[in-house]
C-alpha positions in Angstrom: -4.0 22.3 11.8 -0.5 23.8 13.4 2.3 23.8 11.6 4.3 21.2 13.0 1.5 18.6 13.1 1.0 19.3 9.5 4.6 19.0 8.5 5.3 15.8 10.3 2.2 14.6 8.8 3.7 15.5 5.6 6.9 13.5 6.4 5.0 10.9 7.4 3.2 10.6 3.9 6.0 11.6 2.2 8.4 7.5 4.0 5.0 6.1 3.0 5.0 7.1 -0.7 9.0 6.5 -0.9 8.2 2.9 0.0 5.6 2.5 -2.1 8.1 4.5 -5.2 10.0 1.1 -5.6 8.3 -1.3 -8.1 8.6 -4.3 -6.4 7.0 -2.6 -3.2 4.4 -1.3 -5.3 3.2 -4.5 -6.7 3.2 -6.6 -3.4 0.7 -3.6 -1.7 -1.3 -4.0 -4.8 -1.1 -8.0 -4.5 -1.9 -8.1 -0.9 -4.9 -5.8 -0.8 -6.3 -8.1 -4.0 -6.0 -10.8 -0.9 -7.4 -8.8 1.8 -8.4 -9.2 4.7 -6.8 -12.7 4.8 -3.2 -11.6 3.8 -0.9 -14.6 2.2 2.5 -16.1 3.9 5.8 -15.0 2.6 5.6 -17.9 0.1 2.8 -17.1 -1.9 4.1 -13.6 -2.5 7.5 -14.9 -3.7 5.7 -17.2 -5.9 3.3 -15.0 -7.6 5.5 -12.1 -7.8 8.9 -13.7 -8.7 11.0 -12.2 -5.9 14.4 -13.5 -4.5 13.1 -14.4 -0.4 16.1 -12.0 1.0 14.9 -9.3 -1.5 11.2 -9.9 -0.7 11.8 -10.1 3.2 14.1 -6.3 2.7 10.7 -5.6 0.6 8.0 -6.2 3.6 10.1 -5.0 6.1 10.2 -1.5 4.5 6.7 -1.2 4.1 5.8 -3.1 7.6 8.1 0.1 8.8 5.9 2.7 7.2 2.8 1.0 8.4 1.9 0.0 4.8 1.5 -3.8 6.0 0.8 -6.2 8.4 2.1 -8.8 9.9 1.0 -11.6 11.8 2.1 -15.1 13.0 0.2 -18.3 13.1 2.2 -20.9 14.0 5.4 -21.4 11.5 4.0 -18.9 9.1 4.5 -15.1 8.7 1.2 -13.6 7.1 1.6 -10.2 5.7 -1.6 -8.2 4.8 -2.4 -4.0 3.2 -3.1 -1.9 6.7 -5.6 -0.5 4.9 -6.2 2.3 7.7 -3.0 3.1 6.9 -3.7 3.2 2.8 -7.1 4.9 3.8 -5.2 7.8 5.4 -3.2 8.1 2.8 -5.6 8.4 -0.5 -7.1 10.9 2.1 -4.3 13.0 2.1 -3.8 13.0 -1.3 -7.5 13.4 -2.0 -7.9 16.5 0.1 -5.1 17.6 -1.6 -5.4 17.3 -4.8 -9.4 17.3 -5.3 -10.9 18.9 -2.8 -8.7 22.0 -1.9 -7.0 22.7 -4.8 -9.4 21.1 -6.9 -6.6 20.1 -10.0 -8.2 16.4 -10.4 -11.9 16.4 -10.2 -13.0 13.1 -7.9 -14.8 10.9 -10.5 -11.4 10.6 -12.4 -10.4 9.4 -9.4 -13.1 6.8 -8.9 -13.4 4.9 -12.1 -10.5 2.7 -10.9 -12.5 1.6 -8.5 -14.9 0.0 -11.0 -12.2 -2.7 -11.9 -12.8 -6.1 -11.2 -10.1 -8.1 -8.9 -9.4 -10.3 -12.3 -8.5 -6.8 -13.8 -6.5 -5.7 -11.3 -4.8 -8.4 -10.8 -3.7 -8.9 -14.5 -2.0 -5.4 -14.3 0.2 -7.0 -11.2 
């Protein structure tokens, strides 16, 4: 890969991380991929995560930025939902990265989260 491609690539991952470094950010991605593909309306995420509406709209808007989510409208209602291409690139990154070239984290530690349950998960939110 040339340079420059690699470095804005790096840039790229590194916005998407930064949006994801805030807590609240972090817990709607994790909510809204426990409610993928569907997605849920601004409403429901305020509700079940306990977030001020102008502080969850600055929230969705810096993730819809980075490409972390999705939004759509049907009718009245905003639906947000994970881009999970976008997540998908992402883990991949960090995979190659981590397990494959440099090898530091060996890929079944990596895994085992996926054996949760979406009860699990979503007890942790």
């Amino acid at each position: 890969m040339a340079p420059r491609k690699q470095a804005d690539q790096s840039a790229r991952y590194a916005d998407m991380l930064a949006a994801m470094g805030a807590e609240p950010r972090l817990r709607i991605v994790r909510l809204l991929l426990s409610a993928h593909p569907d997605g849920l309306v601004a409403g429901d995420i305020q509700t079940e995560l306990g977030i001020p509406p102008s502080t969850l709209s600055h929230h969705l808007e810096k993730l819809r930025r980075e490409d972390l989510v999705a939004v759509r409208r049907e009718g009245t209602f905003l639906w947000y939902s994970a881009n999970t291409d976008a997540l998908r690139e992402l883990l991949n990154f960090l995979f190659a990265e981590c397990c494959t070239r440099s090898q530091a984290i060996q890929p079944e530690e990596i895994i085992q989260i996926g054996n949760l349950r979406k009860s699990e998960v979503r007890k942790t939110l």
